[in-house]
KOLGU-330536 format. One record per residue (C-alpha): z, x, y; residue in three letters. Coordinates in nm, 4 decimals. Each point is the difference from the previous one (the first is absolute). Example, Ala and Ser with C-alpha at 12.3 -4.5 7.8 and 13.67 -1.06 7.14 Angstrom:
REM residues 2
<rec pz="0.7800" px="1.2300" py="-0.4500" residuo="ALA"/>
<rec pz="-0.0660" px="0.1370" py="0.3440" residuo="SER"/>
This chain:
REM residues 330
<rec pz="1.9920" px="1.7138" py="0.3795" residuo="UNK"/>
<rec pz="-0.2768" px="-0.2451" py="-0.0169" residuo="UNK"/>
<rec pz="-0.3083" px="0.2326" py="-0.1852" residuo="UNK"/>
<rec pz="-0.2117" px="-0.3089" py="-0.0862" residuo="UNK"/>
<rec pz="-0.0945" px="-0.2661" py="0.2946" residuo="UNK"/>
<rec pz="-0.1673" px="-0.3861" py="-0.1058" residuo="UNK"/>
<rec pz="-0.3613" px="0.0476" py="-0.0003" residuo="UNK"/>
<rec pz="-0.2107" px="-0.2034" py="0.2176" residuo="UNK"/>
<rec pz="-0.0294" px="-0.3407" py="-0.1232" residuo="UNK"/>
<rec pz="-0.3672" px="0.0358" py="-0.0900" residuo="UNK"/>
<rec pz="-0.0172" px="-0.3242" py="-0.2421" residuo="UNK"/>
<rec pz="0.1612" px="-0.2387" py="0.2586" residuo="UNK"/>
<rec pz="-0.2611" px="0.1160" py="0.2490" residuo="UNK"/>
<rec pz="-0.2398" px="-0.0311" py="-0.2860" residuo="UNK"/>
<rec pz="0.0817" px="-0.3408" py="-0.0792" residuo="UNK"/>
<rec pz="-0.0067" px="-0.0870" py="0.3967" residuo="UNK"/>
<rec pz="-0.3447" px="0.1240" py="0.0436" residuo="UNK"/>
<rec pz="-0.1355" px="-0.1800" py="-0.2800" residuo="UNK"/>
<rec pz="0.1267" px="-0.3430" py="0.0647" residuo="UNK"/>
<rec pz="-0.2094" px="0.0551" py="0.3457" residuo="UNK"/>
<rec pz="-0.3061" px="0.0858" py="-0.2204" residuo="UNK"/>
<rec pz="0.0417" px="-0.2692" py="-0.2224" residuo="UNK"/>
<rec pz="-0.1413" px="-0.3572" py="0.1262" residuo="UNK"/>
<rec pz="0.2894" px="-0.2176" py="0.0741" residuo="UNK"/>
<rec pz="-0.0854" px="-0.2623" py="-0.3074" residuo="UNK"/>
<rec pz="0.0003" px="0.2490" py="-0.2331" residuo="UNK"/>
<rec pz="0.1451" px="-0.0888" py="-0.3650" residuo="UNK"/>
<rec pz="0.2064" px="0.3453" py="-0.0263" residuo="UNK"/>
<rec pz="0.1191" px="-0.0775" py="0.3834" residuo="UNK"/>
<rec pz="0.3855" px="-0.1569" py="-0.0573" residuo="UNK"/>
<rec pz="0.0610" px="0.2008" py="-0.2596" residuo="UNK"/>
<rec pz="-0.0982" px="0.3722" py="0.2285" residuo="UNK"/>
<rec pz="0.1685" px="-0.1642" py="0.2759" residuo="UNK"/>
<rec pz="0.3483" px="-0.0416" py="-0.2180" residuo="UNK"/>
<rec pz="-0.0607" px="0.3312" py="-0.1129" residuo="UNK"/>
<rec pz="-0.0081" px="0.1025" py="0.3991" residuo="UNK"/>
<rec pz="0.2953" px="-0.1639" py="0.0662" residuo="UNK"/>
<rec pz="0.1954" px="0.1701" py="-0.3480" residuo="UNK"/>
<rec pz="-0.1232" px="0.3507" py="0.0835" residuo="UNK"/>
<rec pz="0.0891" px="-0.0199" py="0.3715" residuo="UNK"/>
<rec pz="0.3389" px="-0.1514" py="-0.0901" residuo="UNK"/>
<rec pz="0.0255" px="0.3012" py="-0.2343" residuo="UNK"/>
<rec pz="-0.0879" px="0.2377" py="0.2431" residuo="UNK"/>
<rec pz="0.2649" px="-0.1290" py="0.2484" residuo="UNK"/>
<rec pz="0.2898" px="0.0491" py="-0.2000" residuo="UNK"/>
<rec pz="-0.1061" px="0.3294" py="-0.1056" residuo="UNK"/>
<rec pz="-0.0171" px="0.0896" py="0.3747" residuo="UNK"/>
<rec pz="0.3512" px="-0.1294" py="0.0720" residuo="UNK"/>
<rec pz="0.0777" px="0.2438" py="-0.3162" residuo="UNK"/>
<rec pz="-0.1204" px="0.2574" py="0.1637" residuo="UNK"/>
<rec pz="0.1175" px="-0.0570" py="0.3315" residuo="UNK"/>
<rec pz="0.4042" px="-0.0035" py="-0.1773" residuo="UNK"/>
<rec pz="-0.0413" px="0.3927" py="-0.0776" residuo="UNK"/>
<rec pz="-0.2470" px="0.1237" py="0.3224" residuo="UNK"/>
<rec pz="0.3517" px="-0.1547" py="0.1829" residuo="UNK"/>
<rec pz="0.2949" px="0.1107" py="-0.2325" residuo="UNK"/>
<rec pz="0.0527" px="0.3446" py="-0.1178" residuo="UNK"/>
<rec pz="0.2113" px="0.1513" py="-0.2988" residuo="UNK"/>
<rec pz="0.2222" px="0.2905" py="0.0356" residuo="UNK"/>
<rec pz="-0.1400" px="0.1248" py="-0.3332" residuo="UNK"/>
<rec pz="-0.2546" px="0.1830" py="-0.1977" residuo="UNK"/>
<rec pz="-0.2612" px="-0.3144" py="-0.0735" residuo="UNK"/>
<rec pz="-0.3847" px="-0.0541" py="-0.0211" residuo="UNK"/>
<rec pz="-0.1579" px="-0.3522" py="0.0692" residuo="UNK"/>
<rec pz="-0.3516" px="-0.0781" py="-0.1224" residuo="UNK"/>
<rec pz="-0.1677" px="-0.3807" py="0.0795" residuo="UNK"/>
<rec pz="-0.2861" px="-0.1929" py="-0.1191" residuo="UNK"/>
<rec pz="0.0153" px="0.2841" py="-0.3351" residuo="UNK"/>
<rec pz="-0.2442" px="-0.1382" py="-0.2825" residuo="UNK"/>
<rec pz="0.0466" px="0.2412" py="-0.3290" residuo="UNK"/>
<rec pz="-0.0607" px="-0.0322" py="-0.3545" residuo="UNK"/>
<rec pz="0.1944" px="0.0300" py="-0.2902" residuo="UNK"/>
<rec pz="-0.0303" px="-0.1864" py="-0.3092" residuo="UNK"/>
<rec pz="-0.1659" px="-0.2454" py="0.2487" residuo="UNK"/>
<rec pz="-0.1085" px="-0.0530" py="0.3841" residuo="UNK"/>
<rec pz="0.2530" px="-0.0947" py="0.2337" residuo="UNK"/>
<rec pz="0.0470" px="0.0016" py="0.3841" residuo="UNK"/>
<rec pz="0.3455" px="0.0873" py="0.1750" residuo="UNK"/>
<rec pz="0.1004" px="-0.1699" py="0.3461" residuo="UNK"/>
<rec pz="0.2470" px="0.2833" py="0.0977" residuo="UNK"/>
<rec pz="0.1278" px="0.2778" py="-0.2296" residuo="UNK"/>
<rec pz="0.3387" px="0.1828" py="0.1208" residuo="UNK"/>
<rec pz="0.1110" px="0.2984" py="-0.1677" residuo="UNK"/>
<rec pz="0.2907" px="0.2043" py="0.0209" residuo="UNK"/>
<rec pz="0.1891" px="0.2456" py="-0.2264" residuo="UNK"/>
<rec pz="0.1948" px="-0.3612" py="-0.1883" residuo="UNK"/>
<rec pz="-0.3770" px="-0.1022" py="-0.0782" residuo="UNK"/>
<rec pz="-0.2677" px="-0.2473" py="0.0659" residuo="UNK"/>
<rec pz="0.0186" px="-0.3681" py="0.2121" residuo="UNK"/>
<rec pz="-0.2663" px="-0.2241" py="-0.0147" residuo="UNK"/>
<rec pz="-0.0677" px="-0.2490" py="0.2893" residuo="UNK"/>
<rec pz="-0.1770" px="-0.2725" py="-0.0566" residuo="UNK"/>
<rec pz="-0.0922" px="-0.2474" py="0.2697" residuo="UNK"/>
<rec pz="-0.0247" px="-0.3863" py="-0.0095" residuo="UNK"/>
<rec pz="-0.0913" px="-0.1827" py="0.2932" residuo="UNK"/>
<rec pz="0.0075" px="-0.3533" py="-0.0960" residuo="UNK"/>
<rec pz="0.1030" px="-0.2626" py="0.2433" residuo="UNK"/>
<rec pz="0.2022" px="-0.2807" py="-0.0848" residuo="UNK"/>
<rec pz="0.3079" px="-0.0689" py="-0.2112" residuo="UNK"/>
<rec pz="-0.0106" px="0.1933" py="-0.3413" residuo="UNK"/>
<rec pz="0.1419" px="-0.0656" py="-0.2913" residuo="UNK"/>
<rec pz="0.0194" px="0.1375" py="-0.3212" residuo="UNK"/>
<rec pz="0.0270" px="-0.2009" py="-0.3216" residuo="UNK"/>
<rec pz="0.1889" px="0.1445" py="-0.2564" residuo="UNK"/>
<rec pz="-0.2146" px="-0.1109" py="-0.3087" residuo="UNK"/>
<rec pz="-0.3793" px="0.1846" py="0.1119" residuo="UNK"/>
<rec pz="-0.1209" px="0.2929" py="0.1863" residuo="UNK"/>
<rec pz="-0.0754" px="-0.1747" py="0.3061" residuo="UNK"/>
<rec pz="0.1026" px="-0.0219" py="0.3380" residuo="UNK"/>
<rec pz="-0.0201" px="-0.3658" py="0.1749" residuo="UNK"/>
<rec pz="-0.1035" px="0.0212" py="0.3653" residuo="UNK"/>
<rec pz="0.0660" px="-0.3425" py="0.2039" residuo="UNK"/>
<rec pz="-0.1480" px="-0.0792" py="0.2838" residuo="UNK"/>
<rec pz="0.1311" px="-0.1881" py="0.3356" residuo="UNK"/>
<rec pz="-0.2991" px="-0.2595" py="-0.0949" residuo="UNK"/>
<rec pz="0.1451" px="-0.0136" py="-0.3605" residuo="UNK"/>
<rec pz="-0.2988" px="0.1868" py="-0.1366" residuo="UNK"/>
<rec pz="0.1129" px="0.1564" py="-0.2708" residuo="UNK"/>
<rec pz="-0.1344" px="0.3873" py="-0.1613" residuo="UNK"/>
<rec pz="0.0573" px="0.1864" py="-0.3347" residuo="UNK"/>
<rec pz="-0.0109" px="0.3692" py="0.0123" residuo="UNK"/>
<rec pz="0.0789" px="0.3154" py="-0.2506" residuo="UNK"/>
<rec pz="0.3627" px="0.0594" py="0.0522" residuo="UNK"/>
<rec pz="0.0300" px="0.3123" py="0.1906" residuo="UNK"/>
<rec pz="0.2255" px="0.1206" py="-0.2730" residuo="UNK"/>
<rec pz="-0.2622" px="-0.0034" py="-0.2557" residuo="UNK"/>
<rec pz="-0.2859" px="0.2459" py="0.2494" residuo="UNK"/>
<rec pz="0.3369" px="0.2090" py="0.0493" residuo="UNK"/>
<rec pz="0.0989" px="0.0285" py="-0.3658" residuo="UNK"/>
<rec pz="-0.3154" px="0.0829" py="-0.0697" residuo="UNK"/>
<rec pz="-0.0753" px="0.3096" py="0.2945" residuo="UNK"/>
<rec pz="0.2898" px="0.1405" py="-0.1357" residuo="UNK"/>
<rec pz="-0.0911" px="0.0501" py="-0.2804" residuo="UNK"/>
<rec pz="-0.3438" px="0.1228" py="0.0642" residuo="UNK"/>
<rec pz="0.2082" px="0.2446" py="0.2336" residuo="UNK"/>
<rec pz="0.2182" px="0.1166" py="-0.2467" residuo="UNK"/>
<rec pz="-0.3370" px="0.0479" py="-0.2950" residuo="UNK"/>
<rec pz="-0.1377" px="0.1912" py="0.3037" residuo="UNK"/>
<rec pz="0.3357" px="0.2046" py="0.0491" residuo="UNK"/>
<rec pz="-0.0064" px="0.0819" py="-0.3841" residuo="UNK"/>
<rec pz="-0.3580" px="0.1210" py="0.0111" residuo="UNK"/>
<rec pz="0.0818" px="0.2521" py="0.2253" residuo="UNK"/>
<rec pz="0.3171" px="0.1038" py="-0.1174" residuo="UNK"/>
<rec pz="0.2780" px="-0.1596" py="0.2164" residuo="UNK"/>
<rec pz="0.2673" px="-0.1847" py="-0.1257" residuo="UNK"/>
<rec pz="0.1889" px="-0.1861" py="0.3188" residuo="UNK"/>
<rec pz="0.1114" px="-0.3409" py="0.0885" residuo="UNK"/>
<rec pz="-0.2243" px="-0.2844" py="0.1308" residuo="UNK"/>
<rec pz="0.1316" px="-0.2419" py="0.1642" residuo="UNK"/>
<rec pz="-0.1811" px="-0.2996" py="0.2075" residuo="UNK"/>
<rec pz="0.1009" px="-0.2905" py="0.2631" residuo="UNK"/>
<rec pz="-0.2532" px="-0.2468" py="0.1493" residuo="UNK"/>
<rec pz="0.0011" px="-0.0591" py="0.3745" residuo="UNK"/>
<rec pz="-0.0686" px="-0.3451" py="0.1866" residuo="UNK"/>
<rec pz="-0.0986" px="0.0822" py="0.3557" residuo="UNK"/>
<rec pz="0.1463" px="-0.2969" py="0.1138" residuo="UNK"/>
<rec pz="0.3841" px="-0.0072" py="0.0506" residuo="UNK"/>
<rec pz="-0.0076" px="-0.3921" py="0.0410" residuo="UNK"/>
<rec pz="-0.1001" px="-0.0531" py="-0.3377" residuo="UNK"/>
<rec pz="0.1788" px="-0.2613" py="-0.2177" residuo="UNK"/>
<rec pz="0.0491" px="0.0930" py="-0.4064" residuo="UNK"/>
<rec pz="0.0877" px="-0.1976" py="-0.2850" residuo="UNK"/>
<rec pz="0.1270" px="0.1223" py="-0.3300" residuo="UNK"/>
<rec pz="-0.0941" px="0.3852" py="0.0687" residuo="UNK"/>
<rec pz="0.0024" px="0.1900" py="-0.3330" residuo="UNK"/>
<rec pz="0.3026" px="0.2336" py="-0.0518" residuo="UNK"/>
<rec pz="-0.2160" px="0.3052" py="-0.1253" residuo="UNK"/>
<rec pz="-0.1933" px="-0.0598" py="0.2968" residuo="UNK"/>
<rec pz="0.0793" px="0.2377" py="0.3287" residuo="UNK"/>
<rec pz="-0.1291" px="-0.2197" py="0.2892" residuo="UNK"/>
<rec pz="0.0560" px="0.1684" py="0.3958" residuo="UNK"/>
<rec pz="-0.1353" px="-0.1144" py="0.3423" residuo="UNK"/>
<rec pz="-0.1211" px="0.2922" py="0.1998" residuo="UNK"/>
<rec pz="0.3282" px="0.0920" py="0.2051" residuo="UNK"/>
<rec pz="0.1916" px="0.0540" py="-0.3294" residuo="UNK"/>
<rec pz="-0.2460" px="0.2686" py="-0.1580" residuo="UNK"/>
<rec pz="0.1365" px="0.3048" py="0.1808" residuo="UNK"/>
<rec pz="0.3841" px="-0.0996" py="-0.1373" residuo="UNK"/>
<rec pz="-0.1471" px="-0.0845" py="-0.3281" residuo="UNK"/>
<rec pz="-0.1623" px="0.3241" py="-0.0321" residuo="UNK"/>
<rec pz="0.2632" px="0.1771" py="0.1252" residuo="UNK"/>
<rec pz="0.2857" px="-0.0986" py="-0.2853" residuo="UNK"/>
<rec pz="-0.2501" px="0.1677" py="-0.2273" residuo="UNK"/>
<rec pz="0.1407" px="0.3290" py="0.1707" residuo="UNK"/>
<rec pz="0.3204" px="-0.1035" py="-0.1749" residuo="UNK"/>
<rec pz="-0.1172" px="0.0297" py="-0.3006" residuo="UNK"/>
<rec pz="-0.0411" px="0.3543" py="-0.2192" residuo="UNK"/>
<rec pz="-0.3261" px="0.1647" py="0.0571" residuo="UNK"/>
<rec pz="-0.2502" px="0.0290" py="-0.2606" residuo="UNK"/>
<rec pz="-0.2243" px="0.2203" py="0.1965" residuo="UNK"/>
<rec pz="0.0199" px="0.3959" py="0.1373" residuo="UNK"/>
<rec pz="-0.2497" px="0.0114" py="0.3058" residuo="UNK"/>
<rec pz="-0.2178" px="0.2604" py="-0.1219" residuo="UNK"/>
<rec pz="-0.1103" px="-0.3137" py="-0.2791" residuo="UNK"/>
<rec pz="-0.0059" px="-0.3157" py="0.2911" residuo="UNK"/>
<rec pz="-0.2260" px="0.2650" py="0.1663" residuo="UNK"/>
<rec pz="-0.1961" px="0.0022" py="-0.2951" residuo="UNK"/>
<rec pz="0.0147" px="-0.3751" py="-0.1357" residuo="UNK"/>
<rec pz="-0.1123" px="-0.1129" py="0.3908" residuo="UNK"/>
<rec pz="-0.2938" px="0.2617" py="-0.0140" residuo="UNK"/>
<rec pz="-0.1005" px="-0.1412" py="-0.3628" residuo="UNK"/>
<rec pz="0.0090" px="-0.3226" py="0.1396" residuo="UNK"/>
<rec pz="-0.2138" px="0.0808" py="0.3061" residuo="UNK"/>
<rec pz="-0.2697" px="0.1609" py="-0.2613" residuo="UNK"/>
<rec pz="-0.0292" px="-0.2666" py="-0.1995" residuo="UNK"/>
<rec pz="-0.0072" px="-0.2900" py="0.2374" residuo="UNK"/>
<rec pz="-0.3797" px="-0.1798" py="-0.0253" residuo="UNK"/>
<rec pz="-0.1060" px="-0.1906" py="0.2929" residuo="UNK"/>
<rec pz="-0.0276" px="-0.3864" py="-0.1450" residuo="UNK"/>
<rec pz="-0.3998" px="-0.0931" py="0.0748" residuo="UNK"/>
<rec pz="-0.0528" px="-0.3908" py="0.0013" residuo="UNK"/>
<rec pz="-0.3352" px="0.0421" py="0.1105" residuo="UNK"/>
<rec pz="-0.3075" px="-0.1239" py="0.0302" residuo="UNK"/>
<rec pz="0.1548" px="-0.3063" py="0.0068" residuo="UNK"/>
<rec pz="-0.2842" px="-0.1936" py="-0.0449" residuo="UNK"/>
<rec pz="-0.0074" px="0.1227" py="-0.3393" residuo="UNK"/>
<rec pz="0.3743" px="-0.1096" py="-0.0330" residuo="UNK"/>
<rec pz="-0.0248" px="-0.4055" py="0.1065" residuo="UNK"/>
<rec pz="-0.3023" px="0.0383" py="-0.1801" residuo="UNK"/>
<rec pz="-0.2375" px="-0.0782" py="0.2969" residuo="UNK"/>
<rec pz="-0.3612" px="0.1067" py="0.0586" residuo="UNK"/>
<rec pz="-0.0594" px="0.2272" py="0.2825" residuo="UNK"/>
<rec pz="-0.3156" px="-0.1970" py="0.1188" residuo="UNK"/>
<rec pz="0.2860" px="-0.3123" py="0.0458" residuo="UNK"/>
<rec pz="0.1498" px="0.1863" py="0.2944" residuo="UNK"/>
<rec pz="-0.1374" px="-0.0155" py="0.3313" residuo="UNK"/>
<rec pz="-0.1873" px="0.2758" py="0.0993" residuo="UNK"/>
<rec pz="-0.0775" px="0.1546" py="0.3650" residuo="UNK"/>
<rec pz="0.2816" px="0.1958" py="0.2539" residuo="UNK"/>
<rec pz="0.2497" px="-0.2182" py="0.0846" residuo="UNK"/>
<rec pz="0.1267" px="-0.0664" py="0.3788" residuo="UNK"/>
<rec pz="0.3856" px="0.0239" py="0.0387" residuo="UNK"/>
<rec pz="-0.0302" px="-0.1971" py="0.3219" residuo="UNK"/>
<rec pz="-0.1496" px="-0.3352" py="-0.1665" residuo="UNK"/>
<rec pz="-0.0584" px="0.0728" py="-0.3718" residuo="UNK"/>
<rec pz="-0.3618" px="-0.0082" py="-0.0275" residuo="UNK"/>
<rec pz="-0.1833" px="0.1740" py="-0.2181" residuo="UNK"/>
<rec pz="-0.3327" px="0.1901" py="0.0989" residuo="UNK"/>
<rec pz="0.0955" px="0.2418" py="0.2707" residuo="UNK"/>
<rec pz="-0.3023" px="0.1797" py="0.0898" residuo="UNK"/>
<rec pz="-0.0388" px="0.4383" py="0.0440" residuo="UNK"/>
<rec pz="-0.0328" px="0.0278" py="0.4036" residuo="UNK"/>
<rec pz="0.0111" px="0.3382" py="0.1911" residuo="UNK"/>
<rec pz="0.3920" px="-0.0520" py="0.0416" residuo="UNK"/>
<rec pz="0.1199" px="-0.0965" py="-0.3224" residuo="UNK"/>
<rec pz="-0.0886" px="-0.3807" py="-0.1709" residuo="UNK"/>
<rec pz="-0.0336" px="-0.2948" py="0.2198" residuo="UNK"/>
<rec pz="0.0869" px="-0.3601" py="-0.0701" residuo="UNK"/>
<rec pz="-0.2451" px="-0.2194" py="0.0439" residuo="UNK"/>
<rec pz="0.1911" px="-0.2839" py="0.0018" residuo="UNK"/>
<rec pz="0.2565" px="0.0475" py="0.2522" residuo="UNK"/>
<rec pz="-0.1191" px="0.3083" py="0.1689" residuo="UNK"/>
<rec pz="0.2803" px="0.2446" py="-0.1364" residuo="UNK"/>
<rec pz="-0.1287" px="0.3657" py="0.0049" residuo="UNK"/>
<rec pz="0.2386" px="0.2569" py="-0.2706" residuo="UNK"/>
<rec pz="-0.0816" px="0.3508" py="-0.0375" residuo="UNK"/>
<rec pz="0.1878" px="0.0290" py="-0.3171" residuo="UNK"/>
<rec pz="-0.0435" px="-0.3533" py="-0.2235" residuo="UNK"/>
<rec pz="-0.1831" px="0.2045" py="-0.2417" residuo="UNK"/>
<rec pz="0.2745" px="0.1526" py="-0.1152" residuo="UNK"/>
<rec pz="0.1697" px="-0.3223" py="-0.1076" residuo="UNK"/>
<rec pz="-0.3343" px="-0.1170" py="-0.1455" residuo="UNK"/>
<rec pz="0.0062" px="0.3307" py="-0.1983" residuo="UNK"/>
<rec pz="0.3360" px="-0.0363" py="-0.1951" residuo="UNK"/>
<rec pz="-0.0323" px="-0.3848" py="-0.0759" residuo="UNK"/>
<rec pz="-0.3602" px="0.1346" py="-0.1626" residuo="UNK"/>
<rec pz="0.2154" px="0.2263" py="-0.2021" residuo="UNK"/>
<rec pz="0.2939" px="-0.2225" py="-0.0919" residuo="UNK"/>
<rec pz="-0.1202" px="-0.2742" py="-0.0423" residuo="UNK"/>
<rec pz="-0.3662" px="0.1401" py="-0.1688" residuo="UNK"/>
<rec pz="-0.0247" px="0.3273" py="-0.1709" residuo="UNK"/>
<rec pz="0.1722" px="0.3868" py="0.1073" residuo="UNK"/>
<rec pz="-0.3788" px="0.1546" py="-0.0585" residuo="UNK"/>
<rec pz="-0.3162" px="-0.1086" py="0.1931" residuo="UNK"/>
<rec pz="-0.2862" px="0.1147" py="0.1669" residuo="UNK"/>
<rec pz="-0.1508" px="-0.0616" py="0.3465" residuo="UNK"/>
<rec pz="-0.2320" px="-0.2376" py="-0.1468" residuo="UNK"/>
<rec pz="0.3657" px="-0.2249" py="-0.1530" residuo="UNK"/>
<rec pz="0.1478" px="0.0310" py="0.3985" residuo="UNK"/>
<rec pz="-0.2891" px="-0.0898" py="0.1662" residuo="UNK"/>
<rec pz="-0.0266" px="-0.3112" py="-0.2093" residuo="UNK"/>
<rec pz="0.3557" px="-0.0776" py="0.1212" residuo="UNK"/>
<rec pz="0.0029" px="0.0600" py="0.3195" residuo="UNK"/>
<rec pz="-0.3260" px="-0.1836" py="0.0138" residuo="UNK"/>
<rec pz="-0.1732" px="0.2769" py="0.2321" residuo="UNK"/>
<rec pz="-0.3426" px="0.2045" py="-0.0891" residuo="UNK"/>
<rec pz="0.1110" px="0.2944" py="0.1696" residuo="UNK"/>
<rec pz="-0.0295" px="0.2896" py="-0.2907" residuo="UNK"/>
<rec pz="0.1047" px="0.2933" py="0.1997" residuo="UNK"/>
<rec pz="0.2717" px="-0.1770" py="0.2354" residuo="UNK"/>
<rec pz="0.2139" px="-0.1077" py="-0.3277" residuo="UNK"/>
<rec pz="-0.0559" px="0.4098" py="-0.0944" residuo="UNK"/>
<rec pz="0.0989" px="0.0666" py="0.3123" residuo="UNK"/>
<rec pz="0.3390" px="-0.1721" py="-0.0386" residuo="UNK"/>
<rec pz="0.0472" px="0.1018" py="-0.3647" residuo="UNK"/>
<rec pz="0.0208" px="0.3381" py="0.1483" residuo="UNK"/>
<rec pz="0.1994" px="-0.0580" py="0.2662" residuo="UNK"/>
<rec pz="0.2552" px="-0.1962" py="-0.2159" residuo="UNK"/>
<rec pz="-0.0032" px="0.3071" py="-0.2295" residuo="UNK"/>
<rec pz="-0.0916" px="-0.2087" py="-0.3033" residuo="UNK"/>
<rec pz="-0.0545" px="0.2639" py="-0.3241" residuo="UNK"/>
<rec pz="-0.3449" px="-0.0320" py="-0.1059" residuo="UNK"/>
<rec pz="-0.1953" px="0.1866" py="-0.2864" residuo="UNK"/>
<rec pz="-0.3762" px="0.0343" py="-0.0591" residuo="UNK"/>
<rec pz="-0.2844" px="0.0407" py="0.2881" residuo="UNK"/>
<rec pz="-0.2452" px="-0.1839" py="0.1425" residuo="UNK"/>
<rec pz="-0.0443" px="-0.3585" py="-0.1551" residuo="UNK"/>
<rec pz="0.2178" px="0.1451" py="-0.2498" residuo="UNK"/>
<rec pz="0.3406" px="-0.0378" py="0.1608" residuo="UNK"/>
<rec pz="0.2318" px="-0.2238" py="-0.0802" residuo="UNK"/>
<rec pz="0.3948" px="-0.0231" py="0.1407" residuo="UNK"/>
<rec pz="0.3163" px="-0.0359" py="-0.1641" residuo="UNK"/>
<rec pz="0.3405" px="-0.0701" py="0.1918" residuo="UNK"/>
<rec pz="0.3455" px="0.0456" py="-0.1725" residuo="UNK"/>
<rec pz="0.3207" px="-0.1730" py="0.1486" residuo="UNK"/>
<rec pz="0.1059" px="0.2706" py="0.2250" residuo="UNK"/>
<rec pz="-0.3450" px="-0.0700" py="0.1635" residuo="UNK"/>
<rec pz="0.0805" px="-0.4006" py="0.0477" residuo="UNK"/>
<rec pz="0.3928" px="0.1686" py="0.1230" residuo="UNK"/>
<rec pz="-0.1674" px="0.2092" py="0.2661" residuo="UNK"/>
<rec pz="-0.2684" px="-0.2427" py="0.1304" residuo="UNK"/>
<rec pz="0.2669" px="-0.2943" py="0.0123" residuo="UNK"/>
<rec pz="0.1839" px="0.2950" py="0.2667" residuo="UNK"/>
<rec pz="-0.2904" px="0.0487" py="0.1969" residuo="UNK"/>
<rec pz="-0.0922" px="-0.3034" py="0.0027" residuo="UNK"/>
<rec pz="0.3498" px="-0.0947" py="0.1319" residuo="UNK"/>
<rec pz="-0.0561" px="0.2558" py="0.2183" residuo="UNK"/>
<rec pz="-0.2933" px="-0.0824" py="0.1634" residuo="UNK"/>
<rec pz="0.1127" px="-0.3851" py="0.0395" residuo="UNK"/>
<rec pz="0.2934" px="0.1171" py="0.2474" residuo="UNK"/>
């Protein structure tokens, strides 16, 4: 039974709006947009992970829980967790392209390109070693003694390896559900009154992971990004407040709802508390009681009165805009 889904991806959407707010010769630019293409890449093969168990089902008493970020005796974020009464599998998910290899003499994994470009990485074995043991410190803290066990996925099953570690588990999607499923073989650990209760204690103390504003975290000013409501039909920024929505006046494109977009780059990329006076300046409108107006009606908290009140979103706010903003763009 799958109790925990992937959040939304909020810091690859994040890190897309802000490249299109940053001028294109900006000194931070190659590095954000390798950062894009990491955290997409990322976010892929966790998606394929997810995809393995929304397909395949297990004739047995189990809990799955993705994208899980606990602490223990330090932070550390989980791809997949499966449980089941012979303990705890972590899934971790690489996908790299390109031949790997890993040499024998350093904690790296070699990834070689078709062009002969050539990439170090952590070895996957190291970020593995190292959740599960932050899983079993958590485990401890709360009383449970089980097995933890761990395997790291490559979404793609075309992928070449070299010199694969022998302490290191390594599966393509297709073979989870088998690999999982010997596990059955072996002797439980668990009664299900207390993988009830180790799932539920996971659940509790799961923290969202907040990367934002990211501004703050490539270190760039907010008055370097380009301000003004920002047409998806050509990219311009400096949509203007008409009776239907916000007009472009560059191409012509009329959208009822680019404010909302304009609202969560403002908080992601910027600050999570503001005041109308901070959204006017970004949206690069005068209009005091139109930007109330749609503080209301986006159901932003707000405390104080008068020229007093100031906002403050949390990331279930950004999760629920991102859906009606999807929403409203189909």
């Amino acid at each position: 039974m799958i109790v925990k889904r992937k959040s939304v991806p909020l810091k690859l959407l994040g890190l897309e709006m802000l490249v299109k707010r940053l001028p294109a010769n900006h000194p931070n630019m190659e590095n954000i947009l390798k950062e894009v293409h990491k955290v997409r890449a990322g976010e892929n093969g966790e998606r394929i992970l997810e995809s393995v168990f929304n397909k395949y089902s297990f004739p047995f008493e189990h809990y799955i829980l993705h994208d899980l970020n606990l602490q223990s005796s330090g932070k550390f974020q989980i791809d997949t967790l499966f449980l089941s009464s012979q303990g705890a599998v972590i899934l971790e998910v690489k996908n790299i392209a390109g031949r790997i290899e890993f040499p024998q003499d350093q904690n790296q994994l070699i990834r070689v390109l078709e062009n002969g470009q050539v990439d170090a990485f952590e070895c996957p074995s190291v970020q593995l070693e190292r959740n599960m043991i932050l899983l079993k410190d958590w485990l401890f803290a709360k009383g449970y003694s089980i097995p933890v066990r761990g395997a790291v996925v490559f979404p793609r099953p075309q992928q070449n390896f070299e010199n694969v570690r022998k302490n290191l588990t390594l599966l393509f999607p297709y073979e989870i559900p088998v690999y999982l499923r010997k596990h059955k073989e072996t002797s439980p650990s668990l009664d299900s009154k207390t993988l009830n209760a180790v799932a539920k204690d996971l659940l509790y103390d799961h923290r969202r992971y907040n990367p934002f504003p990211l501004t703050k975290s490539y270190n760039i000013q907010p008055s370097e990004l380009v301000p003004g409501v920002r047409c998806e039909n050509c990219g311009t920024h400096g949509m203007q407040t008409i009776h239907s929505g916000w007009g472009c006046k560059s191409c012509g494109y009329i959208d009822k709802f680019a404010h909302i977009q304009a609202f969560l780059e403002y908080c992601m990329l910027i600050d999570f508390q503001f005041t109308n006076s901070d959204i006017r300046s970004f949206f690069r409108t005068d209009n005091k009681d139109r930007v109330s107006r749609m503080l209301k009606y986006l159901e932003i908290p707000s405390t104080g009165k008068n020229r007093g009140v100031k906002y403050s979103v949390g990331l279930s706010d950004l999760e629920r805009l991102y859906e009606m903003q999807k929403g409203n763009l189909k």
